[in-house]
mmCIF file as Biopython writes it, N, C-alpha, C and O atoms, coordinates in Angstrom:
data_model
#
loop_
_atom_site.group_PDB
_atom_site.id
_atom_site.type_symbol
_atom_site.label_atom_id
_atom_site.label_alt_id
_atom_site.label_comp_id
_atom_site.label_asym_id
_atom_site.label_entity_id
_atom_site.label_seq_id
_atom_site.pdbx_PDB_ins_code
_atom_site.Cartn_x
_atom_site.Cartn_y
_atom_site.Cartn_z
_atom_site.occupancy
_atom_site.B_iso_or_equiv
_atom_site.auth_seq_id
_atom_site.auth_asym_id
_atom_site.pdbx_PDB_model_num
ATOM 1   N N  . UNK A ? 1  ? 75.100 113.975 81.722  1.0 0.0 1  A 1 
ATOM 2   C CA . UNK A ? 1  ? 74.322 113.326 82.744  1.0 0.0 1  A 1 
ATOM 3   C C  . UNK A ? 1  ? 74.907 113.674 84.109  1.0 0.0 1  A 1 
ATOM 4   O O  . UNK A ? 1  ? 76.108 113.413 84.180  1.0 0.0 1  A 1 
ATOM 5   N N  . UNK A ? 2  ? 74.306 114.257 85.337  1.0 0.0 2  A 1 
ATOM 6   C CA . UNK A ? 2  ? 74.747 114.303 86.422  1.0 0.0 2  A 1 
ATOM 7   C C  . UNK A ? 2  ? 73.572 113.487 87.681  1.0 0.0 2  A 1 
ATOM 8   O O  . UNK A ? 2  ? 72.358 113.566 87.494  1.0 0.0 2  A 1 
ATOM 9   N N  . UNK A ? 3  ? 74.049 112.872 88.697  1.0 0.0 3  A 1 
ATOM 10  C CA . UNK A ? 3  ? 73.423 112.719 89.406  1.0 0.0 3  A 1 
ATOM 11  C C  . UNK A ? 3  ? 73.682 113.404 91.118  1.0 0.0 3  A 1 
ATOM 12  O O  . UNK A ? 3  ? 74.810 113.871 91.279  1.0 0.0 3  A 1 
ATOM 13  N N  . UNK A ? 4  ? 73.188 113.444 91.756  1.0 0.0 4  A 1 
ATOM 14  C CA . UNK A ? 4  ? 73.188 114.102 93.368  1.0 0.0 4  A 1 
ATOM 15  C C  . UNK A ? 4  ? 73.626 112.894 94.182  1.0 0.0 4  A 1 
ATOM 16  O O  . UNK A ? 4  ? 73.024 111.841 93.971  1.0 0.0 4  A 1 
ATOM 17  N N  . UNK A ? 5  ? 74.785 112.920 95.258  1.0 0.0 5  A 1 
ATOM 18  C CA . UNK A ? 5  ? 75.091 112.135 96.008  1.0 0.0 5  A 1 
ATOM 19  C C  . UNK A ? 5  ? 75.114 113.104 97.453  1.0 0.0 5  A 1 
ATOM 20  O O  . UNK A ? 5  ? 76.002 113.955 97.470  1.0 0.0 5  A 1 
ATOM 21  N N  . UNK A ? 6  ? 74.365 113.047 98.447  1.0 0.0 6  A 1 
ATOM 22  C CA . UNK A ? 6  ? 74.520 113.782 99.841  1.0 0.0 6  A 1 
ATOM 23  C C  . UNK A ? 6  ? 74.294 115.413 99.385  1.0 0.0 6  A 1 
ATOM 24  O O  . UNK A ? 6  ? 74.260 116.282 100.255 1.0 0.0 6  A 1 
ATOM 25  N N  . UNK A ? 7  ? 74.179 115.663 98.293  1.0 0.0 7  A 1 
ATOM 26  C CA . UNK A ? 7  ? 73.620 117.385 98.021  1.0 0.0 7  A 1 
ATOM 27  C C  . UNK A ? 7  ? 75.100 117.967 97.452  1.0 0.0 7  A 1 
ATOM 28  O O  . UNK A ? 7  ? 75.758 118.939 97.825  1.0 0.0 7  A 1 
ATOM 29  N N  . UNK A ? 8  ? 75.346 116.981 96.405  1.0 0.0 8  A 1 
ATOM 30  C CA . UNK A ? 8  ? 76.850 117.576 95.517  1.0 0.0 8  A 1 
ATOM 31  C C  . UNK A ? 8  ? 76.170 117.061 94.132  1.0 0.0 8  A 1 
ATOM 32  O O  . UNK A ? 8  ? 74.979 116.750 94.094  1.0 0.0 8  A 1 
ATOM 33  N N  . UNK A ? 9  ? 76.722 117.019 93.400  1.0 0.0 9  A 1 
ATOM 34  C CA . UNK A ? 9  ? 75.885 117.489 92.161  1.0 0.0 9  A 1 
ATOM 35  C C  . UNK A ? 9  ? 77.231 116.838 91.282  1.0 0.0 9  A 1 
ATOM 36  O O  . UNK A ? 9  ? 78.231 117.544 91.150  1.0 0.0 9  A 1 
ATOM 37  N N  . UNK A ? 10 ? 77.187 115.452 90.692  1.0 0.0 10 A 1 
ATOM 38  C CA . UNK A ? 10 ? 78.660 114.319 90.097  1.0 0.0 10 A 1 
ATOM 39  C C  . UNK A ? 10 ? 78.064 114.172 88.529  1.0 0.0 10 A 1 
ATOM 40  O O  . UNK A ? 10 ? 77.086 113.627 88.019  1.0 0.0 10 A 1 
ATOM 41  N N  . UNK A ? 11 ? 79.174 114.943 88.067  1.0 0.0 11 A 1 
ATOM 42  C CA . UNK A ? 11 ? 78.466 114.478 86.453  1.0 0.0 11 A 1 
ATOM 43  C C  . UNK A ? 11 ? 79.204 113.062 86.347  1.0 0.0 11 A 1 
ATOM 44  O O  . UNK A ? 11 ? 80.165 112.569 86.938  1.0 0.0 11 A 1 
ATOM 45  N N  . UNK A ? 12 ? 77.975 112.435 84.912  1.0 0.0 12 A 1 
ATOM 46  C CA . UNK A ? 12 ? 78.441 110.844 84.882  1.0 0.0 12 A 1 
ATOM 47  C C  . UNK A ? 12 ? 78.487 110.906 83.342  1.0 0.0 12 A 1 
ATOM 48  O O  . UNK A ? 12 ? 78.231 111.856 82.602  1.0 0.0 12 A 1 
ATOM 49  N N  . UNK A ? 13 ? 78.941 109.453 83.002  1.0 0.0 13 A 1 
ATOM 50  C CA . UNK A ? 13 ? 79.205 109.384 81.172  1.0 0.0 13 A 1 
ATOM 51  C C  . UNK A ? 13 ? 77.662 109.195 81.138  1.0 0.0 13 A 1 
ATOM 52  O O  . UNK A ? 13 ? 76.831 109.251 82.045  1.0 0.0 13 A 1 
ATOM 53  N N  . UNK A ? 14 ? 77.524 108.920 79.613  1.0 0.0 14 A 1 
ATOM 54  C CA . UNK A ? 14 ? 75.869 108.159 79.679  1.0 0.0 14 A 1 
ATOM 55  C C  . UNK A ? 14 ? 76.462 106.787 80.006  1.0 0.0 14 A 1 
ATOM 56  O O  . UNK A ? 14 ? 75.540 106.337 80.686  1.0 0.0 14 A 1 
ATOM 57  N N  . UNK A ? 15 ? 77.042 106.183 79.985  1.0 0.0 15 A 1 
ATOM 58  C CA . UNK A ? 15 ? 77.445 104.555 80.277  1.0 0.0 15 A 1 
ATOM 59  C C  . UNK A ? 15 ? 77.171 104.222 81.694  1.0 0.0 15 A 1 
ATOM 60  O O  . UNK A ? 15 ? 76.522 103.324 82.230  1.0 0.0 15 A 1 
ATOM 61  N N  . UNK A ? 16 ? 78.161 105.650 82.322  1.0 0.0 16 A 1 
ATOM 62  C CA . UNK A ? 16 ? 77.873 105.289 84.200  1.0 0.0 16 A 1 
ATOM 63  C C  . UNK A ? 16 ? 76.587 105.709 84.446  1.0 0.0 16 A 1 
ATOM 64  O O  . UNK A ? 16 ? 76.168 105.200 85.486  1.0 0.0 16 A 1 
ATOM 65  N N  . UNK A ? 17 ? 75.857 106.374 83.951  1.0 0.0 17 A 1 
ATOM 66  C CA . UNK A ? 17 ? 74.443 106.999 84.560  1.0 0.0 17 A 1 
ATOM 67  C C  . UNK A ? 17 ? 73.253 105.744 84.389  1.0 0.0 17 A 1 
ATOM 68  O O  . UNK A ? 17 ? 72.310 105.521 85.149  1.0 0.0 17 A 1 
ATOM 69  N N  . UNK A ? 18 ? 73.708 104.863 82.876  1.0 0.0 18 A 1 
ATOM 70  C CA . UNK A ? 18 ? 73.222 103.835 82.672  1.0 0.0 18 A 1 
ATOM 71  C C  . UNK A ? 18 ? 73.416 102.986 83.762  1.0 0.0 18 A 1 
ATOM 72  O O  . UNK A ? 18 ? 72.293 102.545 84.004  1.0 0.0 18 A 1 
ATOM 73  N N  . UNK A ? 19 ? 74.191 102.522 84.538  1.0 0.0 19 A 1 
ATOM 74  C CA . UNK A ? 19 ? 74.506 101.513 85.277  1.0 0.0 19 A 1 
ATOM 75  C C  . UNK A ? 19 ? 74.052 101.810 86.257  1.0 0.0 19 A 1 
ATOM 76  O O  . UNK A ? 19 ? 73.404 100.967 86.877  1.0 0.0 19 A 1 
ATOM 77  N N  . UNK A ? 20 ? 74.248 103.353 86.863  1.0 0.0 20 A 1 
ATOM 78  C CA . UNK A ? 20 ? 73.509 103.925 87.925  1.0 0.0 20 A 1 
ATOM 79  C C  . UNK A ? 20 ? 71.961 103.700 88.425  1.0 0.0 20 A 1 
ATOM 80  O O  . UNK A ? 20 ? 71.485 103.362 89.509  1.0 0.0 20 A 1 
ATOM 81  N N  . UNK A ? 21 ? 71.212 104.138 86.767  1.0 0.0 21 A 1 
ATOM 82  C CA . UNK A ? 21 ? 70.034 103.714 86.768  1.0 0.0 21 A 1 
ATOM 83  C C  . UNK A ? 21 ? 69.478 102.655 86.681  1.0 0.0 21 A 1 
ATOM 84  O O  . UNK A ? 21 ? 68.258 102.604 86.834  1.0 0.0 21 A 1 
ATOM 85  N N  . UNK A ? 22 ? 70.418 101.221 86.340  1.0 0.0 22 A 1 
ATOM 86  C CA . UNK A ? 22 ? 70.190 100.021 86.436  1.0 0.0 22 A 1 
ATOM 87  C C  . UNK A ? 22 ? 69.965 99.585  87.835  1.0 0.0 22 A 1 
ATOM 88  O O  . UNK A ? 22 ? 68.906 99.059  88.179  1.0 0.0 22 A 1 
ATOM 89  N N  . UNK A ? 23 ? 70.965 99.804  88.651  1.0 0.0 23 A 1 
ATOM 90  C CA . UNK A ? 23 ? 71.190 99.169  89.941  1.0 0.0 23 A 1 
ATOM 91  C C  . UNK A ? 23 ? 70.008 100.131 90.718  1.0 0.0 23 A 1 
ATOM 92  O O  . UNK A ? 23 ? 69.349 99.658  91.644  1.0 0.0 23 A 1 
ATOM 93  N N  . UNK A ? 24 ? 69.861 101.186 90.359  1.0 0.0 24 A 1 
ATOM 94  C CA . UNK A ? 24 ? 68.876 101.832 91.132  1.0 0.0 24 A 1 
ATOM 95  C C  . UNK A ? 24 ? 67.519 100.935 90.933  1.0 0.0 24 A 1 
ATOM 96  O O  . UNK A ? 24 ? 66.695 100.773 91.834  1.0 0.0 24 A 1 
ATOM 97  N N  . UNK A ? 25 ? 67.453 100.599 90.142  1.0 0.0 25 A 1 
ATOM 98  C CA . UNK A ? 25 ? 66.093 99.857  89.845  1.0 0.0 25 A 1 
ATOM 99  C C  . UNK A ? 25 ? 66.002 98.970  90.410  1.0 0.0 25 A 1 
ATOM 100 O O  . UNK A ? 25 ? 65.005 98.700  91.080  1.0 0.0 25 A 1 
ATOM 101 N N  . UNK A ? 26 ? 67.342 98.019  90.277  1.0 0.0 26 A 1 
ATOM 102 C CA . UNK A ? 26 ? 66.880 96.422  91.331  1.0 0.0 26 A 1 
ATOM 103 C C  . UNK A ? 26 ? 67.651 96.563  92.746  1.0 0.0 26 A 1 
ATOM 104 O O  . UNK A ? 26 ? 68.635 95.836  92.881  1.0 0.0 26 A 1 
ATOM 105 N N  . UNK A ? 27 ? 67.406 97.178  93.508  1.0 0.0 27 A 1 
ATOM 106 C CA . UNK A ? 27 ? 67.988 97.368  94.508  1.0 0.0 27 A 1 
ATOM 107 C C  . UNK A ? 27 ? 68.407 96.113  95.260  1.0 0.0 27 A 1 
ATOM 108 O O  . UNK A ? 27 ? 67.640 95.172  95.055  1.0 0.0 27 A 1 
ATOM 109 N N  . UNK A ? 28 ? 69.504 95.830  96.143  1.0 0.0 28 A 1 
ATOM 110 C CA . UNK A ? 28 ? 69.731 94.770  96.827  1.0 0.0 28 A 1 
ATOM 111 C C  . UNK A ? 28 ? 69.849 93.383  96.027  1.0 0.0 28 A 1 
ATOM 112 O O  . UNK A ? 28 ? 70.171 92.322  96.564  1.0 0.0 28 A 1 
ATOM 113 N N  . UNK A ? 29 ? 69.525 93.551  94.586  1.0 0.0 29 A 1 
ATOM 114 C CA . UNK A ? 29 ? 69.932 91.765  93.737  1.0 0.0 29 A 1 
ATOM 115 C C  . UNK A ? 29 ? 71.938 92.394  93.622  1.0 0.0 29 A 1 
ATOM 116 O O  . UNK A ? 29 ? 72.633 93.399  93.774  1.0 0.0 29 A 1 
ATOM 117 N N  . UNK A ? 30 ? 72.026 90.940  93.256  1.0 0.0 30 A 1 
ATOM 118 C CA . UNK A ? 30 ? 73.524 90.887  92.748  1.0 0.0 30 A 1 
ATOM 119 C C  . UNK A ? 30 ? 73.380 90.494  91.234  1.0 0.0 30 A 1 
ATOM 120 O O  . UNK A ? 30 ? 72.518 89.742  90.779  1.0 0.0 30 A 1 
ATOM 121 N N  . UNK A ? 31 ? 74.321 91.100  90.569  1.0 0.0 31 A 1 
ATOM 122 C CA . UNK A ? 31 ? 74.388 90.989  89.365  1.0 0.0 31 A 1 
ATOM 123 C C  . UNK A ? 31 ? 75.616 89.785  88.251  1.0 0.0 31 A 1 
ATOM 124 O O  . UNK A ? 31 ? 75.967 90.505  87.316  1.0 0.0 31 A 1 
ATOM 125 N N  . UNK A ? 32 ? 75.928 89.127  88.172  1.0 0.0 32 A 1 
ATOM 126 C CA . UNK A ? 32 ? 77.405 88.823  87.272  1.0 0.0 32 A 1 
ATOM 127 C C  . UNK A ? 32 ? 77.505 90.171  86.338  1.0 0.0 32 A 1 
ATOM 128 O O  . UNK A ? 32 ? 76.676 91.053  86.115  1.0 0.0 32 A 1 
ATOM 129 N N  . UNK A ? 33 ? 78.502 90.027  86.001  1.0 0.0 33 A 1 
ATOM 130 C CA . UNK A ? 33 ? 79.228 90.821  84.657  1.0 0.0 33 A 1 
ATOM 131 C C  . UNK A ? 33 ? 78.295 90.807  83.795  1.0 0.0 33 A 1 
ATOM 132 O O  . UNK A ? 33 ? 77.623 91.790  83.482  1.0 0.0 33 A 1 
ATOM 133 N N  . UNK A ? 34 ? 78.187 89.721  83.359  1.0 0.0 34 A 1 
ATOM 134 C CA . UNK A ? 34 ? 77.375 89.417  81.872  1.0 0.0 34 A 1 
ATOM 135 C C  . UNK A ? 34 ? 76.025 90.213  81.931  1.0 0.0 34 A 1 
ATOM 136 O O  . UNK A ? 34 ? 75.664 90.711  80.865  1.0 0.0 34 A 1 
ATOM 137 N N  . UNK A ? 35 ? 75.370 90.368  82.840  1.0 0.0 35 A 1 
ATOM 138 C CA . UNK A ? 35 ? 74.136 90.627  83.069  1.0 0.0 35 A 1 
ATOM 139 C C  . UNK A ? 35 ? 73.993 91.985  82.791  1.0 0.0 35 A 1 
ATOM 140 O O  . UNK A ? 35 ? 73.013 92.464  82.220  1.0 0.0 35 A 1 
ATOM 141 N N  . UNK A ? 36 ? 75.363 92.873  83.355  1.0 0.0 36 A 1 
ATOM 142 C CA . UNK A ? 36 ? 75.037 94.337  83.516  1.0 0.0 36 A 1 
ATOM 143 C C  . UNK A ? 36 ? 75.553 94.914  81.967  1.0 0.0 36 A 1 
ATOM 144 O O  . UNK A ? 36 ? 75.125 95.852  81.294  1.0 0.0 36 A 1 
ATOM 145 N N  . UNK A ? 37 ? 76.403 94.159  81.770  1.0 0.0 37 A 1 
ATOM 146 C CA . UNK A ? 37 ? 76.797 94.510  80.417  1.0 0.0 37 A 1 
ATOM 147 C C  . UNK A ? 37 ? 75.319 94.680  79.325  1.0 0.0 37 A 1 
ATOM 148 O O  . UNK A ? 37 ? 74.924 95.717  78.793  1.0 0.0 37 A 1 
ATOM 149 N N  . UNK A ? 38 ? 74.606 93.036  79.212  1.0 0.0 38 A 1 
ATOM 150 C CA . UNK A ? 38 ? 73.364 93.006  78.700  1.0 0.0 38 A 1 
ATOM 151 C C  . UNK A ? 38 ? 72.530 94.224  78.676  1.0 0.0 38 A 1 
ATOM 152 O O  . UNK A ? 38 ? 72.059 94.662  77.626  1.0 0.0 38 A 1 
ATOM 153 N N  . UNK A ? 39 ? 72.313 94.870  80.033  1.0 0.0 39 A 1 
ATOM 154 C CA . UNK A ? 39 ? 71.227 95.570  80.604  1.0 0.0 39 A 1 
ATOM 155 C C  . UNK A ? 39 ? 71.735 97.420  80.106  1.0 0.0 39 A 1 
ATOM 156 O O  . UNK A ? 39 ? 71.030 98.375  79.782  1.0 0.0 39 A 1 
ATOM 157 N N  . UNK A ? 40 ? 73.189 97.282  80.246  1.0 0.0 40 A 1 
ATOM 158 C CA . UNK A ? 40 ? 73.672 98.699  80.304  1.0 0.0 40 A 1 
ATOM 159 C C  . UNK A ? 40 ? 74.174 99.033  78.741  1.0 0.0 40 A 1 
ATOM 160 O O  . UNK A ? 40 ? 73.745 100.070 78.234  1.0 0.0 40 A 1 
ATOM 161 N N  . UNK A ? 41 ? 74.938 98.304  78.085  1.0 0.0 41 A 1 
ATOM 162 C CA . UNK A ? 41 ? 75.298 98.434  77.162  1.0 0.0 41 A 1 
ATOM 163 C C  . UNK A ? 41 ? 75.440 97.141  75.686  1.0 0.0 41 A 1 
ATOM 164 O O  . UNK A ? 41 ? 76.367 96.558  75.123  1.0 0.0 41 A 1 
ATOM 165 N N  . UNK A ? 42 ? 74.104 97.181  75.575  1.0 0.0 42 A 1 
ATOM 166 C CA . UNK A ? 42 ? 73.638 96.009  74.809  1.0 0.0 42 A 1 
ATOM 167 C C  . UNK A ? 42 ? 74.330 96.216  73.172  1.0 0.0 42 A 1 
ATOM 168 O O  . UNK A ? 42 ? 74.596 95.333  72.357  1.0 0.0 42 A 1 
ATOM 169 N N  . UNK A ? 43 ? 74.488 97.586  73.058  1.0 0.0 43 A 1 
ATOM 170 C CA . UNK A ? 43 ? 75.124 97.566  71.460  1.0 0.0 43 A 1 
ATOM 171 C C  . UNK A ? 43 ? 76.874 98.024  71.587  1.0 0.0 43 A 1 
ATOM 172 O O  . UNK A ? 43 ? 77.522 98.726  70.811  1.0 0.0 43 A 1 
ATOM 173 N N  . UNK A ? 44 ? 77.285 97.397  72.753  1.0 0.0 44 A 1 
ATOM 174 C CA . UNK A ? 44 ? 78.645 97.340  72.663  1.0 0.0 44 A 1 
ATOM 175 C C  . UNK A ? 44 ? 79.085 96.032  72.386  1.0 0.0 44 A 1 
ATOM 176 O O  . UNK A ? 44 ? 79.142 95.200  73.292  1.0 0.0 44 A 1 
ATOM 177 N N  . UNK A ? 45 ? 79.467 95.711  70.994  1.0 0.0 45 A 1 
ATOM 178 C CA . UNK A ? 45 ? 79.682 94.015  70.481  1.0 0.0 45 A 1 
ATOM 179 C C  . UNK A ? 45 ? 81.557 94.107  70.786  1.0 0.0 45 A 1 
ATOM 180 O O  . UNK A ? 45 ? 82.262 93.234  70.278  1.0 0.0 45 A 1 
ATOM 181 N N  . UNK A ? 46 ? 81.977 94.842  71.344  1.0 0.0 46 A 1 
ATOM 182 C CA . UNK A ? 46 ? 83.469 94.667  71.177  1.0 0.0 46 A 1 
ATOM 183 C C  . UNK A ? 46 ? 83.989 94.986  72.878  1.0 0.0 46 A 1 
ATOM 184 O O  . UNK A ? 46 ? 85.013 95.586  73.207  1.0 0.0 46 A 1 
ATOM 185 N N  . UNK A ? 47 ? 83.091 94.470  73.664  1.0 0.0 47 A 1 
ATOM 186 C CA . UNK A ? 47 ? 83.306 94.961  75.005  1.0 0.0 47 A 1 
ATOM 187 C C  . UNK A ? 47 ? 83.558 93.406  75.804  1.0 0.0 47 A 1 
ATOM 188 O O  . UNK A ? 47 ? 82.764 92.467  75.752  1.0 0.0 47 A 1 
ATOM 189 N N  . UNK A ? 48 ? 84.500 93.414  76.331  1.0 0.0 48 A 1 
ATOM 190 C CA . UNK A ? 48 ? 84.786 92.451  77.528  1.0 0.0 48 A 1 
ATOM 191 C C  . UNK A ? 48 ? 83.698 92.320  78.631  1.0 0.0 48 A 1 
ATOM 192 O O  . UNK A ? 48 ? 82.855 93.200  78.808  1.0 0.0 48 A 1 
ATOM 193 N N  . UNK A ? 49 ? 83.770 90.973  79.496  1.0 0.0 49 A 1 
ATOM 194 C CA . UNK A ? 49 ? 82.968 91.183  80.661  1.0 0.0 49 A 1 
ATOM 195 C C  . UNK A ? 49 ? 83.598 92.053  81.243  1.0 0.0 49 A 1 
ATOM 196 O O  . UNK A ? 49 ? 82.861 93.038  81.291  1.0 0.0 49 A 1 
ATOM 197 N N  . UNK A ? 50 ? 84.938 92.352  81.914  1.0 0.0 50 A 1 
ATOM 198 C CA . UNK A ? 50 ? 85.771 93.010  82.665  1.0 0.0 50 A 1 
ATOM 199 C C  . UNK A ? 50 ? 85.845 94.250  82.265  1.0 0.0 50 A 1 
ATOM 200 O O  . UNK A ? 50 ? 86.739 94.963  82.722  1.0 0.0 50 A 1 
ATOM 201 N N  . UNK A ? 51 ? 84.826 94.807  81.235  1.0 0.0 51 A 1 
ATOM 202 C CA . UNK A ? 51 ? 84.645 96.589  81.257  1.0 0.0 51 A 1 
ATOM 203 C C  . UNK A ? 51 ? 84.190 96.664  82.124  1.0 0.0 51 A 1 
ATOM 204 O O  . UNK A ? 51 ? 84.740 97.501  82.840  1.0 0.0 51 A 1 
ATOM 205 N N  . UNK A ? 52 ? 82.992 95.994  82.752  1.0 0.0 52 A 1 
ATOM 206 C CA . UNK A ? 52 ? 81.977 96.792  83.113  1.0 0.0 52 A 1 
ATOM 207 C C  . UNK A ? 52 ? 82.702 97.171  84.736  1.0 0.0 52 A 1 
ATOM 208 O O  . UNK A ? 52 ? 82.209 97.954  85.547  1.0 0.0 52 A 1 
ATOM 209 N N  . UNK A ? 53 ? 83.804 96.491  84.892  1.0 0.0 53 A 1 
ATOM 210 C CA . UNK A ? 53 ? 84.345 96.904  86.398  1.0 0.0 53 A 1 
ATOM 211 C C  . UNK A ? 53 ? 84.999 97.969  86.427  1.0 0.0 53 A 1 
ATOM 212 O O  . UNK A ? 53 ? 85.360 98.401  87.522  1.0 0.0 53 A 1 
ATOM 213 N N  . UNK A ? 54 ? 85.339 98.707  85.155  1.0 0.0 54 A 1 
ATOM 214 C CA . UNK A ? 54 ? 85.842 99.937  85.089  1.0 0.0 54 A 1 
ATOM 215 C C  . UNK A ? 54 ? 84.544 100.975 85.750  1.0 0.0 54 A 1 
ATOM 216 O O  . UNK A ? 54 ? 84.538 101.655 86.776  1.0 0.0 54 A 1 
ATOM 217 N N  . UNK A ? 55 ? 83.520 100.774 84.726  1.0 0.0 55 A 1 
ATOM 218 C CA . UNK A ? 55 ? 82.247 101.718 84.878  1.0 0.0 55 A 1 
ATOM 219 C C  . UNK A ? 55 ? 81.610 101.615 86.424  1.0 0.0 55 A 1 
ATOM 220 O O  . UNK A ? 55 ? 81.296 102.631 87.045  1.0 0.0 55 A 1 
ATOM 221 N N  . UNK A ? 56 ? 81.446 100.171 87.006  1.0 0.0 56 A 1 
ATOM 222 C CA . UNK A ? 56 ? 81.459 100.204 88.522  1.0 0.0 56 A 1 
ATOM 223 C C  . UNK A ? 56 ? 82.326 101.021 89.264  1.0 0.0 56 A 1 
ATOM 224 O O  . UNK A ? 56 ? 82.026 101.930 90.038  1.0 0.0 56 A 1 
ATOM 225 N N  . UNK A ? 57 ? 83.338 100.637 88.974  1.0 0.0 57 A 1 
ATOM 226 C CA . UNK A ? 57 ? 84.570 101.351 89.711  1.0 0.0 57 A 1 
ATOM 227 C C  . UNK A ? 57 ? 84.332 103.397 90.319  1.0 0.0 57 A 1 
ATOM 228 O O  . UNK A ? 57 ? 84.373 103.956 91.415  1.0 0.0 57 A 1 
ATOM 229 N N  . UNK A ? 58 ? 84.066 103.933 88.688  1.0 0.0 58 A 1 
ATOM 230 C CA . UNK A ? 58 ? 83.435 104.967 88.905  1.0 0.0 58 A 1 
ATOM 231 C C  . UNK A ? 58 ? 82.507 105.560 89.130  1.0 0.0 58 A 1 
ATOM 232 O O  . UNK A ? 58 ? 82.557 106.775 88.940  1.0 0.0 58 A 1 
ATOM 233 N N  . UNK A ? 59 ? 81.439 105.033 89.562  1.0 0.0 59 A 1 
ATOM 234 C CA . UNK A ? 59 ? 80.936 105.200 90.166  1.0 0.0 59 A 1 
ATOM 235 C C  . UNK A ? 59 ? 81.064 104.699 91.995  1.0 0.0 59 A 1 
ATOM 236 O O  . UNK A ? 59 ? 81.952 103.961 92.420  1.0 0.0 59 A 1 
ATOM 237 N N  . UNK A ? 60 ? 79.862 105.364 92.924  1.0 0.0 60 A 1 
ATOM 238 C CA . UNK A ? 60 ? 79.980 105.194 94.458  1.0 0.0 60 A 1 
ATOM 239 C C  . UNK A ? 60 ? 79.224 103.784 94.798  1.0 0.0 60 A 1 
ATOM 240 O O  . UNK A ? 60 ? 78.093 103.438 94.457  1.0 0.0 60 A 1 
ATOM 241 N N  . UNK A ? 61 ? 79.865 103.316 95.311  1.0 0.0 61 A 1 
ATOM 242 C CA . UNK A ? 61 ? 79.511 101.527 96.082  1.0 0.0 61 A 1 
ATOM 243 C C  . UNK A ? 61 ? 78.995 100.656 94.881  1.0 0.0 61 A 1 
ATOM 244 O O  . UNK A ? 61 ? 78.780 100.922 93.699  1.0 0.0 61 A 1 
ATOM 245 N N  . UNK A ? 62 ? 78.907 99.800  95.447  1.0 0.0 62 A 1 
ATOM 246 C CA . UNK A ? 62 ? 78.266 98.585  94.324  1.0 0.0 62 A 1 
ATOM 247 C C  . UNK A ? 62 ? 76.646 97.889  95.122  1.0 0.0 62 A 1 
ATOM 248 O O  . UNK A ? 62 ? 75.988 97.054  94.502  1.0 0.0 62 A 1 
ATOM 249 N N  . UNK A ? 63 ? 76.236 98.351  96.415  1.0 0.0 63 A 1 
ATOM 250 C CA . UNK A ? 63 ? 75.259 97.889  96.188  1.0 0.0 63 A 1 
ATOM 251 C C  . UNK A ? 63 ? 74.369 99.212  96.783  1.0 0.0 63 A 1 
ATOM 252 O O  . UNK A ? 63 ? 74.991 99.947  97.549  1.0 0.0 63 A 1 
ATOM 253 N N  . UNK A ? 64 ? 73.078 99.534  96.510  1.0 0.0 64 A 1 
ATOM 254 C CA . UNK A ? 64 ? 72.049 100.263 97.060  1.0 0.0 64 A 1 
ATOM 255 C C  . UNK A ? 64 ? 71.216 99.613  97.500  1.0 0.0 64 A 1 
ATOM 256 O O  . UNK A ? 64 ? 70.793 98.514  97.139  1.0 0.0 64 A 1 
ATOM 257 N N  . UNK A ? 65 ? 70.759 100.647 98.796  1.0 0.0 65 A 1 
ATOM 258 C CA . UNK A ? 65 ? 69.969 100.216 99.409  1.0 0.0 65 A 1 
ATOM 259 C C  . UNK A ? 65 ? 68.553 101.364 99.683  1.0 0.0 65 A 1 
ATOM 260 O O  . UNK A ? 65 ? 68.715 102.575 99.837  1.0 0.0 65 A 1 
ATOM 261 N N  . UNK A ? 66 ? 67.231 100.688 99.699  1.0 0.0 66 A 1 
ATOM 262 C CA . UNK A ? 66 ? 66.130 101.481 99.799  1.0 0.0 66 A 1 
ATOM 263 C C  . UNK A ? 66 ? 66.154 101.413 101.396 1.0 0.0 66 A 1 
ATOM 264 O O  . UNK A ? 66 ? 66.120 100.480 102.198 1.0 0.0 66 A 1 
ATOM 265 N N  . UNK A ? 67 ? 66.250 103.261 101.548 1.0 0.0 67 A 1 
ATOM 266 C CA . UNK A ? 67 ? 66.013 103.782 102.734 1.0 0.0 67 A 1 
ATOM 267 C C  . UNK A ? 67 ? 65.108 103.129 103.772 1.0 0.0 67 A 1 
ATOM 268 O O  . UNK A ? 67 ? 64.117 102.575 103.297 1.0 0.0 67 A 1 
ATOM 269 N N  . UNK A ? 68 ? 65.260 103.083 105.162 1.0 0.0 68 A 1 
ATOM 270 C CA . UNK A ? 68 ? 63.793 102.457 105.769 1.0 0.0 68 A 1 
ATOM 271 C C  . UNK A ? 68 ? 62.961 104.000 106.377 1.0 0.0 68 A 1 
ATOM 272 O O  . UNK A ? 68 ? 63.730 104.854 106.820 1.0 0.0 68 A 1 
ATOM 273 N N  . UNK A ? 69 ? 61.689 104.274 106.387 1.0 0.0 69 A 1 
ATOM 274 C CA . UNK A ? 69 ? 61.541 104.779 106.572 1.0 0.0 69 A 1 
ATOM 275 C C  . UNK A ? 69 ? 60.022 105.443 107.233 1.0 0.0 69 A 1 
ATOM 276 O O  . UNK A ? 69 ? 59.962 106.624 107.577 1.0 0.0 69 A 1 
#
């Protein structure tokens, strides 16, 4: 999985591309832990809330925003 940040070209796991494409979707909500875990990785039964701050982590910022335009 890779995505484009400023015209560079960042490969991602499928886990981070998942999360990527999560937050891309609801732009500007806030999430808890629990939620993104639910949304991103629903058949991980052996996962902490406090993974998912790893997978944030690697990826760029924690919130998006839709361009004005």
């Amino acid at each position: 999985m890779t995505v484009k940040v400023a015209g560079e070209v960042i490969a991602t796991t499928n886990r981070e591309f998942r999360l990527l494409e999560y937050l891309t979707r609801h732009p500007s909500r806030v999430f808890t832990r629990k939620q993104l875990l639910d949304a991103v990785l629903p058949e991980a039964s052996y996962v902490t809330e406090r993974s998912i701050d790893v997978y944030v982590r690697r990826v760029v910022g924690y919130r998006f925003e839709v361009p004005r335009g």
